[in-house]
N, C-alpha and C positions, 0 to 999 in steps of 0.2 A: 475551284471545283474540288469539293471531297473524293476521293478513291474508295471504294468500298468494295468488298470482298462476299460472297454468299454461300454459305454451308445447308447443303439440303439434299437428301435424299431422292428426293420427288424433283424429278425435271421440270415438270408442269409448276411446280409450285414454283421451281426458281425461274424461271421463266416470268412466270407474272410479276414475281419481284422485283425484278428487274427491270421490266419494265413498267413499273409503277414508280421506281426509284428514277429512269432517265425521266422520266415526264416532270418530275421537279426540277431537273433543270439544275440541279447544284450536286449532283453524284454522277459519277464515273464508274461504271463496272471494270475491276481491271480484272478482275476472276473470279472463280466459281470450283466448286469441290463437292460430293457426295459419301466422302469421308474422312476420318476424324488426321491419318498420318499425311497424307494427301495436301490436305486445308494447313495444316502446320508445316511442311516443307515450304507450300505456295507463299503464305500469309508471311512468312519470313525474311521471302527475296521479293515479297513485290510489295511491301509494308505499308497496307493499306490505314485509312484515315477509319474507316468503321469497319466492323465484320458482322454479319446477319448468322445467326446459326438457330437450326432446329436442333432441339433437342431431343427429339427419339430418331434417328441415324440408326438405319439399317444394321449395321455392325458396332456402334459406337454412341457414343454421350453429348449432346451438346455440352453439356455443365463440365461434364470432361476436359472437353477441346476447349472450353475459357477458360479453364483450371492453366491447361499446355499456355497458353495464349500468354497467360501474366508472366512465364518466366520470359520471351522475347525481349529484345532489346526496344525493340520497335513494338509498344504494344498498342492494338484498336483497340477504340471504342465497341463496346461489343452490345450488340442489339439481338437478344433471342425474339426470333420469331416461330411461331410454333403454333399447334393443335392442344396445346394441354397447358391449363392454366396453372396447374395444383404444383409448377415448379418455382412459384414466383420469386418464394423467400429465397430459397437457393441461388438464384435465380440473382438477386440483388447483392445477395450474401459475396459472389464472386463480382461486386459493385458494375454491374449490367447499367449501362443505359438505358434504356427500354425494353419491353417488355410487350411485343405485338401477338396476339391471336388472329389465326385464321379463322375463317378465309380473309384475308387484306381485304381493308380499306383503304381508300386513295386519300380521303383528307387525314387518317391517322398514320398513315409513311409518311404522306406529307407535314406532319406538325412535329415527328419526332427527327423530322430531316432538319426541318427550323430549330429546334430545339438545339441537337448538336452544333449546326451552324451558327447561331447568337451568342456557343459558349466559346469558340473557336475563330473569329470574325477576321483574322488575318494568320492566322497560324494552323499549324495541324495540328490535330487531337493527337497526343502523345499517349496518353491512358487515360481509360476509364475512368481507372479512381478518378483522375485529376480535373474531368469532367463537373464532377458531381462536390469530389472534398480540397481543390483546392483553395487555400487558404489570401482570399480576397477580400473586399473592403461588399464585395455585390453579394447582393443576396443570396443563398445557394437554393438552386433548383433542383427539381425533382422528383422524384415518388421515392417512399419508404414503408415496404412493404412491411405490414405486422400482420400476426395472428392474433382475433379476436373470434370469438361465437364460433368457431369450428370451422372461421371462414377466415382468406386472406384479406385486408382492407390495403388497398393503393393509396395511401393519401397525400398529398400537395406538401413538400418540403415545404416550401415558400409559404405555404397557410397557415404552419406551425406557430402557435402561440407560445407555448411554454409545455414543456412534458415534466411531470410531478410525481411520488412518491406518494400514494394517499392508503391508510388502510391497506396496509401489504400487498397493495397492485401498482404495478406503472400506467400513470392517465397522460396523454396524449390529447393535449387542449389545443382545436381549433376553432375558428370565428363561429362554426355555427355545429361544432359537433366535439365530441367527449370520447375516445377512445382507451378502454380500460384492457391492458394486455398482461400477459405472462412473464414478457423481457426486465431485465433489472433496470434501474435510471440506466447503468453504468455503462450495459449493452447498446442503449438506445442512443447513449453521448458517442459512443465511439462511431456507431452507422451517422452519426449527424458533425461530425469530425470538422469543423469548418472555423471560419471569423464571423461567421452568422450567429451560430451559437453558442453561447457562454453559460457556464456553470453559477448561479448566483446565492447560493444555497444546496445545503446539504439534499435536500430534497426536493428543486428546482433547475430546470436547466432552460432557457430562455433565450428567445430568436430575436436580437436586438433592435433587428427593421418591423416588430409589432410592438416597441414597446412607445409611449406616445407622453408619458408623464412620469416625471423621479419626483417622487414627494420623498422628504427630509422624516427619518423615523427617530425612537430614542438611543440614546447610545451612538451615535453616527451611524446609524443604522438607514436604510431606504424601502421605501414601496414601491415596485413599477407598476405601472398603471398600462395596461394593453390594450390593444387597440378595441377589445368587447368590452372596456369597463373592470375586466377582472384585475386585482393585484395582488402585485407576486412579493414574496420580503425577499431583501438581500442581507444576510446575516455578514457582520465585522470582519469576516473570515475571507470574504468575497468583496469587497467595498472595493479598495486597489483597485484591482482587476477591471472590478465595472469601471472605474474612474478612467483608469488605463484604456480604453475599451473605444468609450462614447466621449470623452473631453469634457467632463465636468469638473 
């Protein structure tokens, strides 16, 4: 049974949450708080496995209070839950679990409770980060928030094909869509920090569980072939590494 902890201003709201969280049947409320010193005294002596927090707090910040939250010795998994989308980036930026909008939905607390739970399957969530960029042989899971079109896109770590340098933009290649953003490669390797993905090119970074074919290039050089068909080079610079990597 996970312990988890809820940051809200709004009784009503924590209330619901709460009880939407026992109905899964794998969470434990062990407390509750309606502000930001309050929630950091509690969350430190009763060192919960998640923390839920709104971010507009009557006196205080949700993004704040996860700011506080990372220096713990003992730190949750932190889940904002909230009324306002427009924090999302931020929002990940302080590597957030999820990312819930009101009013709740029961199958979506429910899938983000699985979620935690599948990453965690015998032990407790130590941190966030470790959630999302622990350095595993599994897939890394997820959302990664970008800026595109004046708007945030949520997209599926795990769908990630390869993210590229093209014409002075960073593109974000997934199975059935193309994301051209703002962020440098260089930003976008460090939010994706994992043994999922590897740098294969100066101008390529690539999610090793979509790659389905190494064709042999000149120079001991390679194509990966992904799972749409697309491929990607691996420049001399990077060969090792992949070798090292995949077991070829």
């Amino acid at each position: 049974m996970m312990k988890a902890f809820i940051v809200d201003d709004e009784p009503l709201a924590r209330d619901e949450l709460k009880y939407l969280l026992l109905r899964t049947r794998e969470v434990d409320i062990v407390g509750e708080s309606s502000s930001l010193l309050d929630a950091i005294e509690q969350i430190a002596v009763l060192k919960p496995d998640l923390a839920f927090l709104d971010i507009e707090l009557s006196q205080d910040s949700g993004l704040q209070l996860a700011a506080e939250l990372r220096r713990l010795d003992h730190i949750p998994a932190i889940v904002f839950a909230t009324a306002y989308d427009e924090f999302a980036l931020q929002a990940f930026d302080l590597d957030a679990v999820d990312y819930i909008l009101k009013p709740f939905d029961e199958d979506r607390i429910r899938k983000t409770v699985q979620k935690i739970r599948h990453q965690m399957p015998h032990t407790s969530v130590e941190s966030s980060a470790k959630v999302f960029k622990s350095a595993t042989a599994e897939p890394l899971v997820g959302k990664l928030a970008v800026a595109t079109d004046e708007k945030i896109v949520l997209i599926d770590v795990q769908h990630i094909l390869f993210v590229a340098t093209s014409e002075g933009k960073t593109v974000i290649q997934t199975k059935e869509e193309s994301f051209k953003i703002a962020d440098t490669l260089v930003t976008i390797e460090k939010k994706l920090m994992s043994d999922t993905f590897l740098r294969v090119h100066r101008s390529y970074l690539v999610n090793i569980h979509q790659i389905v074919e190494i064709e042999p290039w000149f120079n001991s050089t390679y194509n990966l072939v992904m799972k749409n068909g697309l491929k990607v080079p691996v420049s001399r610079t990077y060969v090792k590494e992949l070798r090292q990597r995949i077991g070829f």
